[in-house]
Backbone and ligand atoms as CSV (ligand in chain L), in Angstrom:
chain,resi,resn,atom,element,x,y,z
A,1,UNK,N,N,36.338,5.920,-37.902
A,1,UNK,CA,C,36.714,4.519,-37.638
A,1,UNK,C,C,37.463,4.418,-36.312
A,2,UNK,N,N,36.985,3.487,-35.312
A,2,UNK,CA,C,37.567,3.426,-34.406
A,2,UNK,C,C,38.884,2.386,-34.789
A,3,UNK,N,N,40.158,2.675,-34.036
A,3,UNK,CA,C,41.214,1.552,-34.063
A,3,UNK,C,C,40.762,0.529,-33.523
A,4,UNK,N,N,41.001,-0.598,-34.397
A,4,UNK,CA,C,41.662,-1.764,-33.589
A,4,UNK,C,C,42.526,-2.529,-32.845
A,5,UNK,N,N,42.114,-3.474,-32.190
A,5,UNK,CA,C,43.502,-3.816,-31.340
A,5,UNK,C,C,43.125,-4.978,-31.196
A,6,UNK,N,N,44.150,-6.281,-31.501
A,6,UNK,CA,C,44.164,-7.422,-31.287
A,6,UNK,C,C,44.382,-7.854,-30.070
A,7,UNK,N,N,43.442,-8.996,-28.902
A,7,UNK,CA,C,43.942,-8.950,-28.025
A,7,UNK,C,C,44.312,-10.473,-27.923
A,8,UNK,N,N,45.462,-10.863,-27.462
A,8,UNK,CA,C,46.588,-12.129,-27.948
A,8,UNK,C,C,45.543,-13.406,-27.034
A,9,UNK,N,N,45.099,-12.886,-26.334
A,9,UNK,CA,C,44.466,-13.903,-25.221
A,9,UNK,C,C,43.131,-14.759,-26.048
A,10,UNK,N,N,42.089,-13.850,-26.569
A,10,UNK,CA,C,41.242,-14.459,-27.103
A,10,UNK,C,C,41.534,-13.954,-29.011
A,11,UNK,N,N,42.367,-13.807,-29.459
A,11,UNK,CA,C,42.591,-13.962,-30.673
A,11,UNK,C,C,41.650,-12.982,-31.425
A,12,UNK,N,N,41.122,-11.691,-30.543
A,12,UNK,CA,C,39.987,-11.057,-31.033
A,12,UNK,C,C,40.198,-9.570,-31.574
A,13,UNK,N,N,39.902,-8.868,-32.569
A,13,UNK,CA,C,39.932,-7.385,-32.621
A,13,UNK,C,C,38.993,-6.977,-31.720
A,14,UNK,N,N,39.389,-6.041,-31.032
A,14,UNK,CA,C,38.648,-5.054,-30.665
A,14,UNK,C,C,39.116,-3.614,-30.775
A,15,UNK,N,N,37.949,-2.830,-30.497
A,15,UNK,CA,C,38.234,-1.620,-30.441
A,15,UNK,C,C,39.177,-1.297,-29.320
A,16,UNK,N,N,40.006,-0.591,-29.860
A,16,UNK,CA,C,41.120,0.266,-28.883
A,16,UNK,C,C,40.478,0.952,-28.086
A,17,UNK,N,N,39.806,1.169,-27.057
A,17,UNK,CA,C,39.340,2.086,-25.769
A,17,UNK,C,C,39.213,1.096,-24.690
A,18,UNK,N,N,39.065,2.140,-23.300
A,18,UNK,CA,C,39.027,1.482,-22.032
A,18,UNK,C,C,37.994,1.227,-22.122
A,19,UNK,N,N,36.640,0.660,-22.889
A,19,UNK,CA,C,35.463,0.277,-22.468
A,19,UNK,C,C,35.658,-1.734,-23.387
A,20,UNK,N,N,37.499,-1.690,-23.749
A,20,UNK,CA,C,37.360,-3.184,-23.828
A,20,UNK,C,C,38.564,-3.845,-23.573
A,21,UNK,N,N,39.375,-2.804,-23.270
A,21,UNK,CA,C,41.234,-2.920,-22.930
A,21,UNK,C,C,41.231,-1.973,-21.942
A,22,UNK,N,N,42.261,-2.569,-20.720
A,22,UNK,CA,C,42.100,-1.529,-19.129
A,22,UNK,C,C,43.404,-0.355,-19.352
A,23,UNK,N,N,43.583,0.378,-19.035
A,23,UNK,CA,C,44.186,1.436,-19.117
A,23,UNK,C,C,46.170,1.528,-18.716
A,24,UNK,N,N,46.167,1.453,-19.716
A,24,UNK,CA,C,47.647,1.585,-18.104
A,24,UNK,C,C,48.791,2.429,-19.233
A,25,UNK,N,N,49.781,3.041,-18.626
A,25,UNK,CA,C,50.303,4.022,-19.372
A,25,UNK,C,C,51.859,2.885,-19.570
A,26,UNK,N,N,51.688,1.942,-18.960
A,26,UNK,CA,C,53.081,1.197,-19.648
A,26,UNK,C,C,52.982,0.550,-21.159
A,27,UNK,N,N,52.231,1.305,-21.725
A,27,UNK,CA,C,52.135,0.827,-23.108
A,27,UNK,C,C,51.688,1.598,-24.317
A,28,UNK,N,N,52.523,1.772,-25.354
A,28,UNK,CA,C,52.484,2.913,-26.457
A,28,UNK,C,C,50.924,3.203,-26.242
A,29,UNK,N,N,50.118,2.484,-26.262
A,29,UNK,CA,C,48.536,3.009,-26.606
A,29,UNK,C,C,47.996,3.039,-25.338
A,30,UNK,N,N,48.649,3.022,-24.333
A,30,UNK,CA,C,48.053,3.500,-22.780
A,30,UNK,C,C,46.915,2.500,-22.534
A,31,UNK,N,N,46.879,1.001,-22.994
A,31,UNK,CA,C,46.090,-0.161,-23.251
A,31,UNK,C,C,46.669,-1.105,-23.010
A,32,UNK,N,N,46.418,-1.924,-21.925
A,32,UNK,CA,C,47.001,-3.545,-21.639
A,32,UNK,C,C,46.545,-4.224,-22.686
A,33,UNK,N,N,47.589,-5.271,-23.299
A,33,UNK,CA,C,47.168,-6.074,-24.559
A,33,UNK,C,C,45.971,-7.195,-24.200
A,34,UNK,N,N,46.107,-7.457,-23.146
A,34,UNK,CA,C,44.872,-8.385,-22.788
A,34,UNK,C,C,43.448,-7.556,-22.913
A,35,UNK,N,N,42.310,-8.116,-23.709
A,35,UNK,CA,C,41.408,-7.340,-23.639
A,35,UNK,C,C,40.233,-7.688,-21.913
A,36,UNK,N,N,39.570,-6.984,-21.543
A,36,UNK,CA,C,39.289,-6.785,-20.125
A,36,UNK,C,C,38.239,-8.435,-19.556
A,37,UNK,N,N,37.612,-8.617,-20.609
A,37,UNK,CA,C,37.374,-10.520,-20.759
A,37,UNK,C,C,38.210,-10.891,-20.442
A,38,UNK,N,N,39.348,-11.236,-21.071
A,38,UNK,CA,C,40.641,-12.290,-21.063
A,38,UNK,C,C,41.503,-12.039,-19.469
A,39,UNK,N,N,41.274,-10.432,-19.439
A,39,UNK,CA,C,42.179,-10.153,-18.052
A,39,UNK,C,C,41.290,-10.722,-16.810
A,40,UNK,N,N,39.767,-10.706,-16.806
A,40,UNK,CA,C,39.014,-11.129,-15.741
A,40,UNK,C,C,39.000,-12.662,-15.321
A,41,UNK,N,N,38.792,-13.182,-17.391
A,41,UNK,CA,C,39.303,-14.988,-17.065
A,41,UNK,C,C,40.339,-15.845,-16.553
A,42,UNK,N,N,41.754,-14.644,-16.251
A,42,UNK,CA,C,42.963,-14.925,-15.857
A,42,UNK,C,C,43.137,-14.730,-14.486
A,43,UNK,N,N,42.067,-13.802,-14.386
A,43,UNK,CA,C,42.207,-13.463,-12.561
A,43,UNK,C,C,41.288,-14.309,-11.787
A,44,UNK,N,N,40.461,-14.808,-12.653
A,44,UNK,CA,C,39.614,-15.960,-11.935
A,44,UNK,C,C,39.954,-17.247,-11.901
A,45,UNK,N,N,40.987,-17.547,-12.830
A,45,UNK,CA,C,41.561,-18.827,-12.761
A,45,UNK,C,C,42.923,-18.963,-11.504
A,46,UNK,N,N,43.135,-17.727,-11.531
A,46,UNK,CA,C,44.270,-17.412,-10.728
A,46,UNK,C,C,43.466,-17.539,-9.358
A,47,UNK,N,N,42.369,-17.448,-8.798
A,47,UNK,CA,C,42.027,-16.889,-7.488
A,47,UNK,C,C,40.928,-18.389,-7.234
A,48,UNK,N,N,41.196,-19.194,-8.448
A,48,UNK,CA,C,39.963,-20.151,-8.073
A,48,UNK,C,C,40.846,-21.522,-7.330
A,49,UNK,N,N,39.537,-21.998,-6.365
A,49,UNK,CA,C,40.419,-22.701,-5.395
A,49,UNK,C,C,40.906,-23.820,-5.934
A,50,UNK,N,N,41.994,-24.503,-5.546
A,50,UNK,CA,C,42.691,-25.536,-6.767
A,50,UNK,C,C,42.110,-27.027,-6.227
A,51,UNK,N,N,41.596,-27.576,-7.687
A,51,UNK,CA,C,40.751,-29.138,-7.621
A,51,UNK,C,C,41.099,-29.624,-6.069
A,52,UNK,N,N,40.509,-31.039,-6.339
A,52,UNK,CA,C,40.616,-32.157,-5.416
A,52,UNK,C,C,41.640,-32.859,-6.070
A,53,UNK,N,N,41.766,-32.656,-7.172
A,53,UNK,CA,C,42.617,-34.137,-7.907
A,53,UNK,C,C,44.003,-33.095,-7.793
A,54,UNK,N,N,43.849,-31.808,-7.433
A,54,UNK,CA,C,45.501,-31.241,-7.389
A,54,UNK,C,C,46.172,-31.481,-6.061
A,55,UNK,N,N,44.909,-31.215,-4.847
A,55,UNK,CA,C,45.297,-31.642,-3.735
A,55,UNK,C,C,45.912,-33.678,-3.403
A,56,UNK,N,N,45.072,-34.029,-4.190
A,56,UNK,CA,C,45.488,-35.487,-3.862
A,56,UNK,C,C,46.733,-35.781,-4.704
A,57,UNK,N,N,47.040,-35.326,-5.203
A,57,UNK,CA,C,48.201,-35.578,-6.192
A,57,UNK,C,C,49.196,-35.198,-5.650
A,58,UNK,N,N,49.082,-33.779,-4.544
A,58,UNK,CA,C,50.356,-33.209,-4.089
A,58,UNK,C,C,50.234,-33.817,-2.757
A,59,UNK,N,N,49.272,-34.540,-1.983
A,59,UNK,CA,C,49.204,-35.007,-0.885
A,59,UNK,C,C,49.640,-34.654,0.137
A,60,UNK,N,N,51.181,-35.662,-0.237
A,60,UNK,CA,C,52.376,-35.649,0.776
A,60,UNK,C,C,53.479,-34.506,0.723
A,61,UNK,N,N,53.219,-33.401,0.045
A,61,UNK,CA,C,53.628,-31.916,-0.138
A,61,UNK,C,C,53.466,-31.571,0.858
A,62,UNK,N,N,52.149,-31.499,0.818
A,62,UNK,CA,C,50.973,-30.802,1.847
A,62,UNK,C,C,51.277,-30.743,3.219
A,63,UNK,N,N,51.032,-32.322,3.245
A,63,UNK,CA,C,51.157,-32.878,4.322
A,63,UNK,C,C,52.659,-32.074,5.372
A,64,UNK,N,N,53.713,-32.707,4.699
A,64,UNK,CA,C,55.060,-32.580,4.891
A,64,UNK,C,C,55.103,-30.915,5.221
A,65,UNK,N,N,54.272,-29.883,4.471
A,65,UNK,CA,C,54.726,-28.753,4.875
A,65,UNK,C,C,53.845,-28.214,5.842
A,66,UNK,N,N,52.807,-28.738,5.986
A,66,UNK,CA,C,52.104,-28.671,7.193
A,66,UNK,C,C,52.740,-29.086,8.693
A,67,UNK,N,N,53.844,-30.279,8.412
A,67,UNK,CA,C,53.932,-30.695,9.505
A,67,UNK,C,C,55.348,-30.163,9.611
A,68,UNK,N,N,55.770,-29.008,9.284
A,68,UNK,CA,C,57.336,-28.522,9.490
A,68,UNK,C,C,57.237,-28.196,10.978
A,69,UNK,N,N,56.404,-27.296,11.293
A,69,UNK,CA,C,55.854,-26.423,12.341
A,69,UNK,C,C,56.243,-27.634,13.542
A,70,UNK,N,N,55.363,-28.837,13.147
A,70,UNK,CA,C,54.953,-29.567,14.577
A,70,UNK,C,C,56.046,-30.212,14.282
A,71,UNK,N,N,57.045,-30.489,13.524
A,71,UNK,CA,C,58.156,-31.452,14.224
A,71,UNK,C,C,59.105,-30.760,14.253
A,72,UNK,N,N,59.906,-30.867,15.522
A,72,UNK,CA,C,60.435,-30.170,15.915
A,72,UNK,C,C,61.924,-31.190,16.282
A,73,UNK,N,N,63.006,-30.574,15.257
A,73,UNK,CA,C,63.985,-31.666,15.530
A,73,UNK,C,C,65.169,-31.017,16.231
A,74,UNK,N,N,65.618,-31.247,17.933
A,74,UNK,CA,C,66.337,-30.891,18.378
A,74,UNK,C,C,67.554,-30.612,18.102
A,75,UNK,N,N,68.043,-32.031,17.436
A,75,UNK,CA,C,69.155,-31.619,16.839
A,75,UNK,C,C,69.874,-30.908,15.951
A,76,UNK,N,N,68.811,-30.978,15.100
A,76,UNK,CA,C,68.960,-30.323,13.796
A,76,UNK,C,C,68.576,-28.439,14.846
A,77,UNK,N,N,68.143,-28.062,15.683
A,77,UNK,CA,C,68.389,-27.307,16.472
A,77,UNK,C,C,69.278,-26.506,16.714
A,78,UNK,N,N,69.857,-27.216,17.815
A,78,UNK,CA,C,71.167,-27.041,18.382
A,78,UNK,C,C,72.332,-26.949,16.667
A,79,UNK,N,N,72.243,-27.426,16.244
A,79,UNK,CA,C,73.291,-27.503,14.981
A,79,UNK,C,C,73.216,-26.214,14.563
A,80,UNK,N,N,71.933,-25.724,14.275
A,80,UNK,CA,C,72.023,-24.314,13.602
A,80,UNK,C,C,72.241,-23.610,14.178
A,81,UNK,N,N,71.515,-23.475,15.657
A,81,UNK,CA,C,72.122,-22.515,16.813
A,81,UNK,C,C,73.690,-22.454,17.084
A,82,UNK,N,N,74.517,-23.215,16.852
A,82,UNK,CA,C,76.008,-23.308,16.837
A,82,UNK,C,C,76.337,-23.133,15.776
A,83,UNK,N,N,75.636,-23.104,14.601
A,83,UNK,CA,C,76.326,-22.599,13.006
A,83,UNK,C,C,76.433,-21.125,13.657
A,84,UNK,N,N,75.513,-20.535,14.122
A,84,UNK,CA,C,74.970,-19.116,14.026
A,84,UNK,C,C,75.882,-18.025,15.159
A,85,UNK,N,N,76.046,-19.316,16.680
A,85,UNK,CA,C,77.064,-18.977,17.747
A,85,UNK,C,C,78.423,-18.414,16.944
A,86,UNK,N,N,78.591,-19.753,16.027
A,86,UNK,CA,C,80.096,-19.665,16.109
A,86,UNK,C,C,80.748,-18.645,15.062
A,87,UNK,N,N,79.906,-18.059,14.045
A,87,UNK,CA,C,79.250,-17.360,12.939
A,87,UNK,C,C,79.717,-15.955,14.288
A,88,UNK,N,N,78.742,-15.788,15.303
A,88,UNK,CA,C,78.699,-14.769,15.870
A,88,UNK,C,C,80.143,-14.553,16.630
A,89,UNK,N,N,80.434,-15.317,17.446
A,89,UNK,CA,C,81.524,-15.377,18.035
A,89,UNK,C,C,83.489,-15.880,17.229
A,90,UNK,N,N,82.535,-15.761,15.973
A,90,UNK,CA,C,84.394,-15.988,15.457
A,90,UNK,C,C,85.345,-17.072,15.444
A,91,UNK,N,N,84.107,-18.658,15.839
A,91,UNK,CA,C,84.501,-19.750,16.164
A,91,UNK,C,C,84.415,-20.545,15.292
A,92,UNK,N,N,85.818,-21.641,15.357
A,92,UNK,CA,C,85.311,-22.727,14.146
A,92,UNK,C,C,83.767,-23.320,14.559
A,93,UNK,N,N,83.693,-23.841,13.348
A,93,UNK,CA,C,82.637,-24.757,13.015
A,93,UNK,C,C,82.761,-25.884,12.032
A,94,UNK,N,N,82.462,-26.985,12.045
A,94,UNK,CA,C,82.649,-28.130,11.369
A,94,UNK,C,C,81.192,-29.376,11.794
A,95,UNK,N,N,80.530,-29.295,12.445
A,95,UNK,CA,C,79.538,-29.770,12.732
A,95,UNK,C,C,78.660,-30.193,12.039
A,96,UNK,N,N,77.932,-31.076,11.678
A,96,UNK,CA,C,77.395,-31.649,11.188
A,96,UNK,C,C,76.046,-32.584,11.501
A,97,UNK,N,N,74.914,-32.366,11.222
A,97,UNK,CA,C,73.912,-33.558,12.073
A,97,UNK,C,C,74.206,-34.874,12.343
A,98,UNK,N,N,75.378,-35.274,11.780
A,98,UNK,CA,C,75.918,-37.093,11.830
A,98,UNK,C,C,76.400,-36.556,12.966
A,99,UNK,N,N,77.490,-35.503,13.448
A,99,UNK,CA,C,78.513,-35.357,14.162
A,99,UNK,C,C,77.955,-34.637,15.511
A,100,UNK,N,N,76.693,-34.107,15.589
A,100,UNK,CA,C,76.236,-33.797,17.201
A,100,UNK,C,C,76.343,-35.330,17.612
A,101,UNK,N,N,76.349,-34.708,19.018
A,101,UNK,CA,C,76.228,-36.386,19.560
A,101,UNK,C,C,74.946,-36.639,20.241
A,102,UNK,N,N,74.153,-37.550,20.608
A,102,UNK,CA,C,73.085,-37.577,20.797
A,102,UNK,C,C,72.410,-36.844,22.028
A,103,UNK,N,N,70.935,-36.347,22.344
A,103,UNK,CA,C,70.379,-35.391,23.199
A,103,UNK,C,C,70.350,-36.449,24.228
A,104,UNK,N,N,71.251,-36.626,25.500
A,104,UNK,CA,C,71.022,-37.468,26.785
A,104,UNK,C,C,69.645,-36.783,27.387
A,105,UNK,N,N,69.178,-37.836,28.304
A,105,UNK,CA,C,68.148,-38.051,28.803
A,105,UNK,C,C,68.265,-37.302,30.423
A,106,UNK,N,N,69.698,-37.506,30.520
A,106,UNK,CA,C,70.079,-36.388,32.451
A,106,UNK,C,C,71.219,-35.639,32.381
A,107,UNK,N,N,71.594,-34.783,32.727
A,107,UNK,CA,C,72.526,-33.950,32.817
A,107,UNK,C,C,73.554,-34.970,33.298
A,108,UNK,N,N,74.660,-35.325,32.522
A,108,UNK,CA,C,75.729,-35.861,32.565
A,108,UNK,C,C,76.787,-35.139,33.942
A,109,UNK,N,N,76.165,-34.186,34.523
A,109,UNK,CA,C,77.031,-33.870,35.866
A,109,UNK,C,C,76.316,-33.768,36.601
A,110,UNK,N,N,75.167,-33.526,36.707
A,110,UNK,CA,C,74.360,-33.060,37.768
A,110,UNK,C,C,73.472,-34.787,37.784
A,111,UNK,N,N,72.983,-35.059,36.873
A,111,UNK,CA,C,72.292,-36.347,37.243
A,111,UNK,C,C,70.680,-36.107,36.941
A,112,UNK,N,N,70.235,-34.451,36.929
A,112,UNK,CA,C,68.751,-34.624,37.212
A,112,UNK,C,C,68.509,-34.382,35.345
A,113,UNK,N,N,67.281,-34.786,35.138
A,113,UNK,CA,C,66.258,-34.369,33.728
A,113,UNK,C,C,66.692,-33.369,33.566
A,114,UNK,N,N,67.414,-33.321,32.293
A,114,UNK,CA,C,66.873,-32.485,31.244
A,114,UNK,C,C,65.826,-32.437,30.438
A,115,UNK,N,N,65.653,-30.967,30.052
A,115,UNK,CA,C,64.762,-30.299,29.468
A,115,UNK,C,C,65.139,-29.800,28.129
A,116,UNK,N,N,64.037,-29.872,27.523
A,116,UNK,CA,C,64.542,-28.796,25.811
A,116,UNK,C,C,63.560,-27.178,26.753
A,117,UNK,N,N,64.512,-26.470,26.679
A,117,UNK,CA,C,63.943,-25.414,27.195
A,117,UNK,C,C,64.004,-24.049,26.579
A,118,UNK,N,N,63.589,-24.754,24.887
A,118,UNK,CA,C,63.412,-23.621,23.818
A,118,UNK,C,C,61.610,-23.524,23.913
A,119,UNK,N,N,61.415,-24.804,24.440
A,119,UNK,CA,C,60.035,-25.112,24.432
A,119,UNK,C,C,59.412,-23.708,24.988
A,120,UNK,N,N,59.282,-23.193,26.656
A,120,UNK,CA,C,59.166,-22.170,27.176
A,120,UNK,C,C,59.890,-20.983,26.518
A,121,UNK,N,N,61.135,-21.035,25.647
A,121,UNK,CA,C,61.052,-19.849,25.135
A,121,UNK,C,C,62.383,-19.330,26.569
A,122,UNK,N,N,62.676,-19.588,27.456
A,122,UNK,CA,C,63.934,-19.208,28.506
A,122,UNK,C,C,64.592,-20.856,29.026
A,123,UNK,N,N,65.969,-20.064,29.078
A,123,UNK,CA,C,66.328,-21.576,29.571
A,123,UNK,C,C,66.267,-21.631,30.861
A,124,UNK,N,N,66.153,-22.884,31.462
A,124,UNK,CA,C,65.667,-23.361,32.637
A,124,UNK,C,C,67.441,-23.528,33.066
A,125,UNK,N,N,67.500,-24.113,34.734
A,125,UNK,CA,C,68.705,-24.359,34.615
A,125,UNK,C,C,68.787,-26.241,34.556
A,126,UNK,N,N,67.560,-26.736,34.187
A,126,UNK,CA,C,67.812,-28.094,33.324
A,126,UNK,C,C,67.704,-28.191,31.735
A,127,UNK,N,N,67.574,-27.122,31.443
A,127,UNK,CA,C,67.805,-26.904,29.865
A,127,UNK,C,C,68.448,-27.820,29.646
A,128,UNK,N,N,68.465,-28.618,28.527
A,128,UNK,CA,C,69.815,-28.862,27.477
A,128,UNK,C,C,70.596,-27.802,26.923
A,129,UNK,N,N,71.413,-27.759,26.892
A,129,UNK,CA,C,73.000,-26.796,26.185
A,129,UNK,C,C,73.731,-27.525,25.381
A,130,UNK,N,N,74.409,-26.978,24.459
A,130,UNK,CA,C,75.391,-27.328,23.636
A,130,UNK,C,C,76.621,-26.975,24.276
A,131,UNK,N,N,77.325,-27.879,25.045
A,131,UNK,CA,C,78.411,-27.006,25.358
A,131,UNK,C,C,79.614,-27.281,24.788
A,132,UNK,N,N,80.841,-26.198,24.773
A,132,UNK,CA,C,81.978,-26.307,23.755
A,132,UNK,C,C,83.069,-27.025,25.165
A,133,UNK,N,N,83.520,-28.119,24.647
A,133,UNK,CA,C,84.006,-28.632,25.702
A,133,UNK,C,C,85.477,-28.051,25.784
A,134,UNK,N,N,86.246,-27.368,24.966
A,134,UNK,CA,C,87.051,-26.268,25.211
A,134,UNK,C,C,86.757,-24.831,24.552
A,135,UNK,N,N,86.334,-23.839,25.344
A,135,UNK,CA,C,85.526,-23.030,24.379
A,135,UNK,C,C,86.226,-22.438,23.374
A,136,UNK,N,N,87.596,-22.327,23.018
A,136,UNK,CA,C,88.497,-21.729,22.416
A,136,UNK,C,C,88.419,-22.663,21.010
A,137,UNK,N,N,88.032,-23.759,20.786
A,137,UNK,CA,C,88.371,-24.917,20.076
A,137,UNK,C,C,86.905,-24.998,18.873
A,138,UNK,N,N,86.049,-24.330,19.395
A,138,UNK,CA,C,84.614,-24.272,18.732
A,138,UNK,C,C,83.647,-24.664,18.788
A,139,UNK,N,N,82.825,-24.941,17.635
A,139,UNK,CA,C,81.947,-26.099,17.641
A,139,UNK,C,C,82.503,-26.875,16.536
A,140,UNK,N,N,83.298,-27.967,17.441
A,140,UNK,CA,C,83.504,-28.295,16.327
A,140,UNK,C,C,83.735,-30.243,16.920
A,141,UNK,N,N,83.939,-30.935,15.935
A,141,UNK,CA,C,83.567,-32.607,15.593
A,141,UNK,C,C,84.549,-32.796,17.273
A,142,UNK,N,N,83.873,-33.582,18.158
A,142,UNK,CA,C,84.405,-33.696,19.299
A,142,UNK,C,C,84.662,-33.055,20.810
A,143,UNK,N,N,84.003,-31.795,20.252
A,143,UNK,CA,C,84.462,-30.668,21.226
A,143,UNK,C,C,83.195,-30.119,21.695
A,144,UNK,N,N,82.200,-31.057,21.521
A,144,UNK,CA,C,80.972,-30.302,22.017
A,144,UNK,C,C,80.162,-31.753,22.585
A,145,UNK,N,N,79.329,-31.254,23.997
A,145,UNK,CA,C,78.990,-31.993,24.183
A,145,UNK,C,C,77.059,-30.890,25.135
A,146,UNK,N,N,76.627,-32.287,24.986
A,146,UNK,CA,C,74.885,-31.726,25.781
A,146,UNK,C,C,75.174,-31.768,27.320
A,147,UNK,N,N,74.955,-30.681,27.755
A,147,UNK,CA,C,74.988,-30.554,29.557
A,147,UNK,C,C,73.515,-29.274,29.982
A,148,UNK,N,N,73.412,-29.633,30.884
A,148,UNK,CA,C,72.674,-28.447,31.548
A,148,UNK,C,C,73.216,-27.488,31.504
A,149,UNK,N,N,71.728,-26.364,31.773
A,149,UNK,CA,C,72.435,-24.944,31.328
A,149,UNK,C,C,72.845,-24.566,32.651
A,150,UNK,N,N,72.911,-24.982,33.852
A,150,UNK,CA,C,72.968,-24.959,34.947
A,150,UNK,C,C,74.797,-25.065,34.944
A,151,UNK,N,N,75.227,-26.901,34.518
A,151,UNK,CA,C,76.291,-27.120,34.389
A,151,UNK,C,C,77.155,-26.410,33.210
A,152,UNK,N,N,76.480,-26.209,32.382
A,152,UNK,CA,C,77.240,-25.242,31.326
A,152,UNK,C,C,77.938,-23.545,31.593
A,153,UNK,N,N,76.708,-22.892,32.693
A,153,UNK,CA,C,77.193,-21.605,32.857
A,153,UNK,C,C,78.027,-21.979,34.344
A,154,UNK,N,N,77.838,-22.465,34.336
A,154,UNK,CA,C,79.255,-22.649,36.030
A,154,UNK,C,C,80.688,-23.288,35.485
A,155,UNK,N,N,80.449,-24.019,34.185
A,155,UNK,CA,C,81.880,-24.262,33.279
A,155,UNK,C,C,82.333,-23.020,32.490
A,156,UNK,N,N,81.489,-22.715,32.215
A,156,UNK,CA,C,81.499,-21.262,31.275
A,156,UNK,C,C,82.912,-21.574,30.330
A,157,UNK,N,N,84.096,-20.961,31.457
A,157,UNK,CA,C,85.506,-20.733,30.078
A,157,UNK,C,C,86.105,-21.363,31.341
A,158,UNK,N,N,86.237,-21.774,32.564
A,158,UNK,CA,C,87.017,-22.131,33.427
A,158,UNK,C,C,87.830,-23.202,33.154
A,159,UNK,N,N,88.762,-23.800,33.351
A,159,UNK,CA,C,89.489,-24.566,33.448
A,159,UNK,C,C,89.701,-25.524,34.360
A,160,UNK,N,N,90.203,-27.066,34.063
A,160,UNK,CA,C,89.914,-27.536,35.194
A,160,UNK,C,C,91.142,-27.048,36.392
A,161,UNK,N,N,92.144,-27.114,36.213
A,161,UNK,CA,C,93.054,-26.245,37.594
A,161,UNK,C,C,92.509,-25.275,38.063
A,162,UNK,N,N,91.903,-24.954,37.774
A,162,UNK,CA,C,91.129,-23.555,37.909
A,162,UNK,C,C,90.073,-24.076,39.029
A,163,UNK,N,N,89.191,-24.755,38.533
A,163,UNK,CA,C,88.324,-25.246,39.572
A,163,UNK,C,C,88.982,-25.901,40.308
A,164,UNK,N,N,89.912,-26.911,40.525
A,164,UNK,CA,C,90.504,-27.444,41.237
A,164,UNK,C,C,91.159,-26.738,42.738
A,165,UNK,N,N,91.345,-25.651,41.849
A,165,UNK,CA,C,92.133,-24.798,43.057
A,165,UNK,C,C,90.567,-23.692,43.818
A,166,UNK,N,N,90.108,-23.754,42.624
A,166,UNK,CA,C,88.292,-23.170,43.507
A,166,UNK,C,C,87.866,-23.777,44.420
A,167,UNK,N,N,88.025,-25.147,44.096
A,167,UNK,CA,C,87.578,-26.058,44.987
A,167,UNK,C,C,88.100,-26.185,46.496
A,168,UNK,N,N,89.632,-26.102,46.392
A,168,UNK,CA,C,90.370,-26.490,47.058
A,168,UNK,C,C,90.048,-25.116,48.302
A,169,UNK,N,N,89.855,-24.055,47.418
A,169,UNK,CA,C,89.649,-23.117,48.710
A,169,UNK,C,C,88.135,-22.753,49.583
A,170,UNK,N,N,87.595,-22.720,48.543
A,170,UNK,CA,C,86.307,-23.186,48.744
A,170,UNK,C,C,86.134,-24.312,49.893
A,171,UNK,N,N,86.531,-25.105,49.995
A,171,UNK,CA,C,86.765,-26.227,51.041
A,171,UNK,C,C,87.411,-26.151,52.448
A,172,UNK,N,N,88.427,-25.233,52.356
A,172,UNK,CA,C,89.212,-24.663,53.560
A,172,UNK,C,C,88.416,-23.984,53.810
A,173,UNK,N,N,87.386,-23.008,53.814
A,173,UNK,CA,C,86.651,-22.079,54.547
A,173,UNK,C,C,85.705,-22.940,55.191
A,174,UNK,N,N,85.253,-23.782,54.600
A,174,UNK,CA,C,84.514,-24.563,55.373
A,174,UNK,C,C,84.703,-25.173,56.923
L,1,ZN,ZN,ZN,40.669,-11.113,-25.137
């Protein structure tokens, strides 16, 4: 008499061997309880492409995660890039997407276009920057503002007496 073995999927005895249950040693009888029918009908339901009526139903899923890629939200950007700065550098943070302030259209010192110059992947020196308007202070609600990366690395950590008196000599050689 061969053993039997119930297999839970189709409610069926079968004979206990690998010619109707697949093999596997994680189980007292070295037999997956699914018999090899039931395991093939599960892998085909699993691998079969999903309706029209599942796609239209999830639509705007779809849609929405399709379009993560192509929208590309600056701000929400820069926000994480300064979670991550200030994370790196040991700086407060308190920032918030209400609390960036909005992406200007010209470099607030220089005057010319800015650029998002994550686009290329290097910053330009019309990039947009996040800059910490005292760098000691963070990123944090007030203390940050959008400048060129141009105007940002020539502010760097300087001070204004500092430039003032740069200036001042800077000018006498002239
Ligand atoms: Zn079965």
């Amino acid at each position: 008499m061969v053993p039997k073995k119930l297999c839970p999927g189709c409610n069926t005895e079968k004979p206990a061997n690998i010619k109707y249950f697949i093999r596997s040693p994680r189980y007292e009888d070295n037999l997956k309880p699914l018999c090899i029918e039931c395991t093939k009908r599960a892998e085909s339901a699993k691998n079969r492409p999903r309706s029209k009526a599942y796609y239209a139903a999830n639509k705007e899923e779809f849609k929405r995660k399709s379009n993560i890629s192509k929208l590309f939200d600056p701000k929400q950007y820069f926000l994480n890039l300064a979670r991550s700065r200030a994370k790196a550098l040991s700086l407060p943070f308190n920032l918030t997407y209400e609390t960036i302030p909005e992406i200007p259209d010209r470099c607030p010192v220089f005057g010319f276009t800015l650029e998002l110059g994550v686009a290329r992947g290097r910053l330009q020196p019309n990039s947009v920057t996040l800059d910490r308007i005292e760098p000691a202070k963070g990123y944090t609600q007030g203390n940050v503002q959008f400048l060129s990366w141009r105007a940002n690395e020539l502010k760097r950590n300087g001070t204004l007496e500092e430039f003032e008196q740069l200036v001042a000599f800077w000018r006498k050689q002239k």
